[in-house]
VOPAGU-2260 file (C-alpha; in pm, 1 decimal, decimal comma):
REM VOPAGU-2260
SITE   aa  ch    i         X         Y         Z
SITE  UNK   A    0     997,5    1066,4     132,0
SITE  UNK   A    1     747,2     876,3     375,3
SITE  UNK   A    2     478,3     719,1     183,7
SITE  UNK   A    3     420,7     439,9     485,9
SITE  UNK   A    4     489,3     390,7     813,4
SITE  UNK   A    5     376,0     181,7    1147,9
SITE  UNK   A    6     236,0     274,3    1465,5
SITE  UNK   A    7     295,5     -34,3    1645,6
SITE  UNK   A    8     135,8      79,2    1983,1
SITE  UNK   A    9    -150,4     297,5    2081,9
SITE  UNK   A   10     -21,3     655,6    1949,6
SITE  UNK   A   11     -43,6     780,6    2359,4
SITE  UNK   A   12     230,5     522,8    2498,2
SITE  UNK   A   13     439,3     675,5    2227,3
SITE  UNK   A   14     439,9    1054,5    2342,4
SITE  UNK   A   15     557,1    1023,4    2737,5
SITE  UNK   A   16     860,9    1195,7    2624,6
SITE  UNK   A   17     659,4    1491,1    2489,2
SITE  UNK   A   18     415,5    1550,1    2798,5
SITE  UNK   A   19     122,0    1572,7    2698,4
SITE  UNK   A   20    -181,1    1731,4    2843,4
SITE  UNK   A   21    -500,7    1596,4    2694,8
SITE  UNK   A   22    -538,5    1290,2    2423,5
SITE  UNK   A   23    -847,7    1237,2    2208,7
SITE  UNK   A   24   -1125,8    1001,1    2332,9
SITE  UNK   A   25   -1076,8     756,8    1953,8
SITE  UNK   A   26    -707,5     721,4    1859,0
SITE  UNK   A   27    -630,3     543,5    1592,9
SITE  UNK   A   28    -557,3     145,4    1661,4
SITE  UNK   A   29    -214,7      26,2    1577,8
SITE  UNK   A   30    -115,3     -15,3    1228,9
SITE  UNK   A   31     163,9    -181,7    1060,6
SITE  UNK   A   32      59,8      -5,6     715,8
SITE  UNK   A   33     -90,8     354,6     742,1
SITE  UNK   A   34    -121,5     503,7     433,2
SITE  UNK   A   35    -172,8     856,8     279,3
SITE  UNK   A   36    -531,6     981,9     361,2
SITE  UNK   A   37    -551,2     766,7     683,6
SITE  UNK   A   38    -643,6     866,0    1069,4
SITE  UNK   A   39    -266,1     909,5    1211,6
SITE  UNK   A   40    -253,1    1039,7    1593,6
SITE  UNK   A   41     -56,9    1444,7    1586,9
SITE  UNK   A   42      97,6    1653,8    1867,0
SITE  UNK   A   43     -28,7    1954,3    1882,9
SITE  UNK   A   44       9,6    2305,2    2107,1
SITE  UNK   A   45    -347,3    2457,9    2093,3
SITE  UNK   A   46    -381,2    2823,7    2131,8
SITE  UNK   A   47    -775,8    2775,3    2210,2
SITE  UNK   A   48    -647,8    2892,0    2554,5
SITE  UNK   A   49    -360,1    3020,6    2734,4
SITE  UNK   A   50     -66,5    2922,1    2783,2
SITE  UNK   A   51    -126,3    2666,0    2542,3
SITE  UNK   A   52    -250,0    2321,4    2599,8
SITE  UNK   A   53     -39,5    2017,3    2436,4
SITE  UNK   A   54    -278,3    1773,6    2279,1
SITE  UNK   A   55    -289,5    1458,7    2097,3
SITE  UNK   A   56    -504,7    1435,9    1823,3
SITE  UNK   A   57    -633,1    1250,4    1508,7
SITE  UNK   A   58    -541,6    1399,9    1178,7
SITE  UNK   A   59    -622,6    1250,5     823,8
SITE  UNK   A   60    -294,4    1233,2     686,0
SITE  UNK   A   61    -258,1    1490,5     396,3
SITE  UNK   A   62    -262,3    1807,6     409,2
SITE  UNK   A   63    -581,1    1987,9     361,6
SITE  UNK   A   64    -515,1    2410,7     319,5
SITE  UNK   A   65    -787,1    2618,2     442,9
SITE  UNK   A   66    -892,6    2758,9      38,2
SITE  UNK   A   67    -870,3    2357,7     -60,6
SITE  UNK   A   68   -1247,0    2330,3    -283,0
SITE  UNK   A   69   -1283,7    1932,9    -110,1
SITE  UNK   A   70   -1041,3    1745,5      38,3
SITE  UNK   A   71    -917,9    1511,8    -262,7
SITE  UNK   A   72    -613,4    1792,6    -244,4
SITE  UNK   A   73    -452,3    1577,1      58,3
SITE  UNK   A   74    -451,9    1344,8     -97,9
SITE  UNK   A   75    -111,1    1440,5    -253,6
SITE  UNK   A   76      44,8    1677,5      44,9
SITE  UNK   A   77     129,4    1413,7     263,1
SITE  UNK   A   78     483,0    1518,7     264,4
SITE  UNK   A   79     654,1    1842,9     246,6
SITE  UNK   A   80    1042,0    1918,3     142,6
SITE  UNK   A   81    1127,7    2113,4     402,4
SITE  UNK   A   82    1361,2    2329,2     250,3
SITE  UNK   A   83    1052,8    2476,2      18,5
SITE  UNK   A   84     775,3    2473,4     310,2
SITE  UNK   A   85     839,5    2821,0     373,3
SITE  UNK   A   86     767,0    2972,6      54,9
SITE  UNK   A   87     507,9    2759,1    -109,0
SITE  UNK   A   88     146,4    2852,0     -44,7
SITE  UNK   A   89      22,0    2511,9      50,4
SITE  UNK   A   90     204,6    2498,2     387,5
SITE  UNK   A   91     340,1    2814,8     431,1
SITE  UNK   A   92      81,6    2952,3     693,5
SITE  UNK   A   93     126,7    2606,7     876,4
SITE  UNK   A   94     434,7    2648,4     939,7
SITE  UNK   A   95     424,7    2970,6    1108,2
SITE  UNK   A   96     167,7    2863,0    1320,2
SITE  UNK   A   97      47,7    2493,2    1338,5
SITE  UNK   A   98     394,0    2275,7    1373,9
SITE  UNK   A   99     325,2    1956,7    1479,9
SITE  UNK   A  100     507,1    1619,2    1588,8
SITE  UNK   A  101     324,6    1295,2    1430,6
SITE  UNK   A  102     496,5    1001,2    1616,8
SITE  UNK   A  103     544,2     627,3    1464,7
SITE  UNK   A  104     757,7     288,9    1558,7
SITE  UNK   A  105     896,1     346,0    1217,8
SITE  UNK   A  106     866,0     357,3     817,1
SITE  UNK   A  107     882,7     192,7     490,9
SITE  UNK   A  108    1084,7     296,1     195,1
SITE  UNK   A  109    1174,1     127,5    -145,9
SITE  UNK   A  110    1526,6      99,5    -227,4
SITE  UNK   A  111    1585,1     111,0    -627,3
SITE  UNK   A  112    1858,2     -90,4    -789,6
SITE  UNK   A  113    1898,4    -236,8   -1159,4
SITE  UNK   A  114    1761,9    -542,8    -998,1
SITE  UNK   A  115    1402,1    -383,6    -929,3
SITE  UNK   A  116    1289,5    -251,6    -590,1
SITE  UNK   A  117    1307,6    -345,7    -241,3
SITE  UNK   A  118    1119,4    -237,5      85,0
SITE  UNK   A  119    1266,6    -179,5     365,9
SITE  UNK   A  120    1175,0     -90,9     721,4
SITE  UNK   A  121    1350,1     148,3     883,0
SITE  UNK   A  122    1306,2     173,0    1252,0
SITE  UNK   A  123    1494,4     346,4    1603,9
SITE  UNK   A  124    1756,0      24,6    1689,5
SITE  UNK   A  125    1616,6      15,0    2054,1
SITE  UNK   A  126    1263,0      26,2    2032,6
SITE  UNK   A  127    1240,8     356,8    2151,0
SITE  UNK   A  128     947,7     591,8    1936,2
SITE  UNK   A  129    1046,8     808,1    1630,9
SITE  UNK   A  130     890,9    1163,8    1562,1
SITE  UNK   A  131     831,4    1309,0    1267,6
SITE  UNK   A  132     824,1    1722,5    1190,4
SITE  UNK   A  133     502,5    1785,1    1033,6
SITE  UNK   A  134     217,2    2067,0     990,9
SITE  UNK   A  135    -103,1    2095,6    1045,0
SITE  UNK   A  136    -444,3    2223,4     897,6
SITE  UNK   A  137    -825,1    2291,8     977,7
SITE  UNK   A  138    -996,4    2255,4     697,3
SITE  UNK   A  139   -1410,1    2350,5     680,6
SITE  UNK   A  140   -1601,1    2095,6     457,8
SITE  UNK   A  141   -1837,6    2394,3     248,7
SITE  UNK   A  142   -2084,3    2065,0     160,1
SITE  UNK   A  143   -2152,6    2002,6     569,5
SITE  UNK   A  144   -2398,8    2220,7     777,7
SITE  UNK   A  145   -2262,2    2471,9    1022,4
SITE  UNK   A  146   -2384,1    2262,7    1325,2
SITE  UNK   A  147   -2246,1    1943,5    1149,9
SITE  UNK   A  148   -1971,0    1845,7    1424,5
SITE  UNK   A  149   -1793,2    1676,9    1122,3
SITE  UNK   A  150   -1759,3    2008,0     913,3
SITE  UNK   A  151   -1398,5    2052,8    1069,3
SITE  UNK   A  152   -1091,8    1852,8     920,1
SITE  UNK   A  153    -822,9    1819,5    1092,9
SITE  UNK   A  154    -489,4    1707,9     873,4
SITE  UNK   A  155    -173,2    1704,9     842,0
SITE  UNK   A  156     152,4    1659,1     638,5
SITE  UNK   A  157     526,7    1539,8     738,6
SITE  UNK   A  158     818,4    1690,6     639,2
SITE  UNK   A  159    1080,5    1537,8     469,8
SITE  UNK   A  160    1497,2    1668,0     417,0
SITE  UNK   A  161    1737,8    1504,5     173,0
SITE  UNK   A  162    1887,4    1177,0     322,6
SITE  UNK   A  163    2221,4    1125,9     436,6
SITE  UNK   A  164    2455,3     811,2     535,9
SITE  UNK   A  165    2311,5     494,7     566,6
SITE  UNK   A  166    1955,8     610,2     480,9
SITE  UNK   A  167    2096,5     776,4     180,1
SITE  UNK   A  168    2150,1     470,0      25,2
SITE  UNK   A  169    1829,4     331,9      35,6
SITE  UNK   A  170    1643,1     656,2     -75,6
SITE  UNK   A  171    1715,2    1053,8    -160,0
SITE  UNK   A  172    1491,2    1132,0     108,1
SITE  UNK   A  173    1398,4    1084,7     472,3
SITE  UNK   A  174    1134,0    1183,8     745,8
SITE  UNK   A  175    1281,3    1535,3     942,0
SITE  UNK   A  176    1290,8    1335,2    1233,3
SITE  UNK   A  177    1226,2    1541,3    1532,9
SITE  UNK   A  178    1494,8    1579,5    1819,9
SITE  UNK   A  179    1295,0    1580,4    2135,9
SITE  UNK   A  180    1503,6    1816,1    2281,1
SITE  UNK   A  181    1366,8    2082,6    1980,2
SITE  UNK   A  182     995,4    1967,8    2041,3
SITE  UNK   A  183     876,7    2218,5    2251,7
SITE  UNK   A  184    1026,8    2485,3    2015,6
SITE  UNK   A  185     906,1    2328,8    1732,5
SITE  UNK   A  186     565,3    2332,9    1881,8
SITE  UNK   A  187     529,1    2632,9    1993,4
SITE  UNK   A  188     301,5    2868,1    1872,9
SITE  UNK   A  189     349,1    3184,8    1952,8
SITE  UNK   A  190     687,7    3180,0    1797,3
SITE  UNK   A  191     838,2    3433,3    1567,5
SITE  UNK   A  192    1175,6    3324,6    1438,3
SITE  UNK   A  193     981,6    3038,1    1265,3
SITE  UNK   A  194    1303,4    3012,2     994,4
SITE  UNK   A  195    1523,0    2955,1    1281,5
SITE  UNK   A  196    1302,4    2701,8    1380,0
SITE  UNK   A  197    1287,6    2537,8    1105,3
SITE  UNK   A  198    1664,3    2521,5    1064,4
SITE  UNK   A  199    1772,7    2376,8    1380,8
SITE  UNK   A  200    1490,1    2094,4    1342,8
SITE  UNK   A  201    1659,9    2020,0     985,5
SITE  UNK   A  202    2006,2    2062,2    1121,0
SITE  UNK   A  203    1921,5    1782,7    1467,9
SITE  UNK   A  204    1736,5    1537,4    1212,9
SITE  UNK   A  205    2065,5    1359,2    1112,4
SITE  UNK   A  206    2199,9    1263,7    1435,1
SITE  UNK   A  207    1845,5    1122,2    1491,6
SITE  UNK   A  208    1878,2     892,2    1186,4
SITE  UNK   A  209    2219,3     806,1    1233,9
SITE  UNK   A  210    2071,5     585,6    1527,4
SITE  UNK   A  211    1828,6     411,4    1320,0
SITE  UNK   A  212    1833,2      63,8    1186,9
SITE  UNK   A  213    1706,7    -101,1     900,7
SITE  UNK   A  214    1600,2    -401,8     700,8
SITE  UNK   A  215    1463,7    -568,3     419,6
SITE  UNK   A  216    1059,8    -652,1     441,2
SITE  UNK   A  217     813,2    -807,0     240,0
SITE  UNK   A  218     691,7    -655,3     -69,0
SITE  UNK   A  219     340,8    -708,9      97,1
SITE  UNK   A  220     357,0    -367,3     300,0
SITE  UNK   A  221     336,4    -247,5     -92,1
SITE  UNK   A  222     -76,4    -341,5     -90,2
SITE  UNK   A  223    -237,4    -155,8     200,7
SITE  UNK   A  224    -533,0    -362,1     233,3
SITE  UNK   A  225    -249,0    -577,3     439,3
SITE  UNK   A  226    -185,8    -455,2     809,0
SITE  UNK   A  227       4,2    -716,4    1045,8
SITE  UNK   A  228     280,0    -736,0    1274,5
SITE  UNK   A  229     416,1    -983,3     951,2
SITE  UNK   A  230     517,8    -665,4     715,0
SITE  UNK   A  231     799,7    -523,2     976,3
SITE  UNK   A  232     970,1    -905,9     978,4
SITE  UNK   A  233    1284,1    -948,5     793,2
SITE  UNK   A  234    1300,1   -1103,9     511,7
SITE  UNK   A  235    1572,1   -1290,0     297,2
């Protein structure tokens, strides 16, 4: 799973790779720490006009479905197996229609042993940016007036696959890291083999992580009130 993770630089100087055309005016500052529910910075292809335009947005993290009652139900979407996305109701229509890359410097998980449990921060070995698979909603907030600019939620949700060699043994699960090269399919909207899709992102994820590095952190990342360059420093 991906419960944290860092944005180390300003979310734009992380997307190059993905071109693209227009970034929000307020991106989210760095963060060492972002949690579930907070302002994360998305790739998006918008179909507001054609062809569509490639934008970088801000997202609360969690994904908010369009019949949600209030938005308390992101709270617990913030990832998605991605070998169930297409068949349960909470992110089905996103993924046939509103894919999205979320990108990061890295992530945090807890490695269980008999001895207790141990963060870890796992992270590209040369610096380079990491991109998550994810989805994406638009959710309208029924308590907010029509003309209420803030009735629209944007969110999302990042998918997750079951782990394999060296991230394996620290958790069951990892991020579906995204293969640049299967971006712009991924992001696409107008797609219709959307399973296909889906498989070859799952299928390119591992040779992603096999380039990945890792080590042992602070247990401080654990309290999210703490956000410094400190909580991605090894430790031990």
């Amino acid at each position: 799973m991906c419960g944290r993770f860092v944005v180390a630089n300003v979310a734009s100087e992380l997307v190059g790779v993905l071109r693209v055309d227009v970034e929000a005016d307020e991106l989210p500052r760095p963060s060492y720490n972002i949690a579930p529910t907070s302002p994360v910075a998305i790739v998006l292809d918008s179909l507001k006009s054609e062809p569509p335009v490639r934008r970088l947005e801000v997202a609360r993290w969690g994904l908010i479905p369009g019949w949600a009652k209030d938005v308390k139900v992101g709270a617990r979407a913030f990832n998605a197996r991605s070998e169930e996305v297409e068949d349960k109701p909470m992110f089905r229509n996103a993924l046939i229609k509103r894919r999205a890359i979320i990108p990061a410097s890295g992530y945090y998980e807890w490695k269980t042993t008999d001895a207790g449990k141990t963060p870890h921060y796992i992270h590209p070995a040369d610096g380079s940016p990491l991109f998550f698979a994810g989805l994406y909603e638009w959710w309208k907030d029924p308590a907010r007036a029509d003309d209420d600019p803030a009735r629209w939620v944007l969110s999302c949700t990042i998918l997750t696959r079951d782990a394999i060699g060296r991230l394996g043994s620290i958790h069951d699960r990892m991020p579906l890291f995204m293969d640049p090269d299967v971006a712009d399919a991924w992001l696409d909207p107008t797609t219709e083999n959307v399973g296909d899709i889906l498989d070859a992102a799952i299928d390119a994820a591992p040779d992603v992580a096999e380039t990945l590095d890792d080590h042992v952190v602070s247990a401080a990342m654990g309290n999210v009130r703490n956000d410094s360059p400190d909580l991605i420093e090894p430790v031990g």
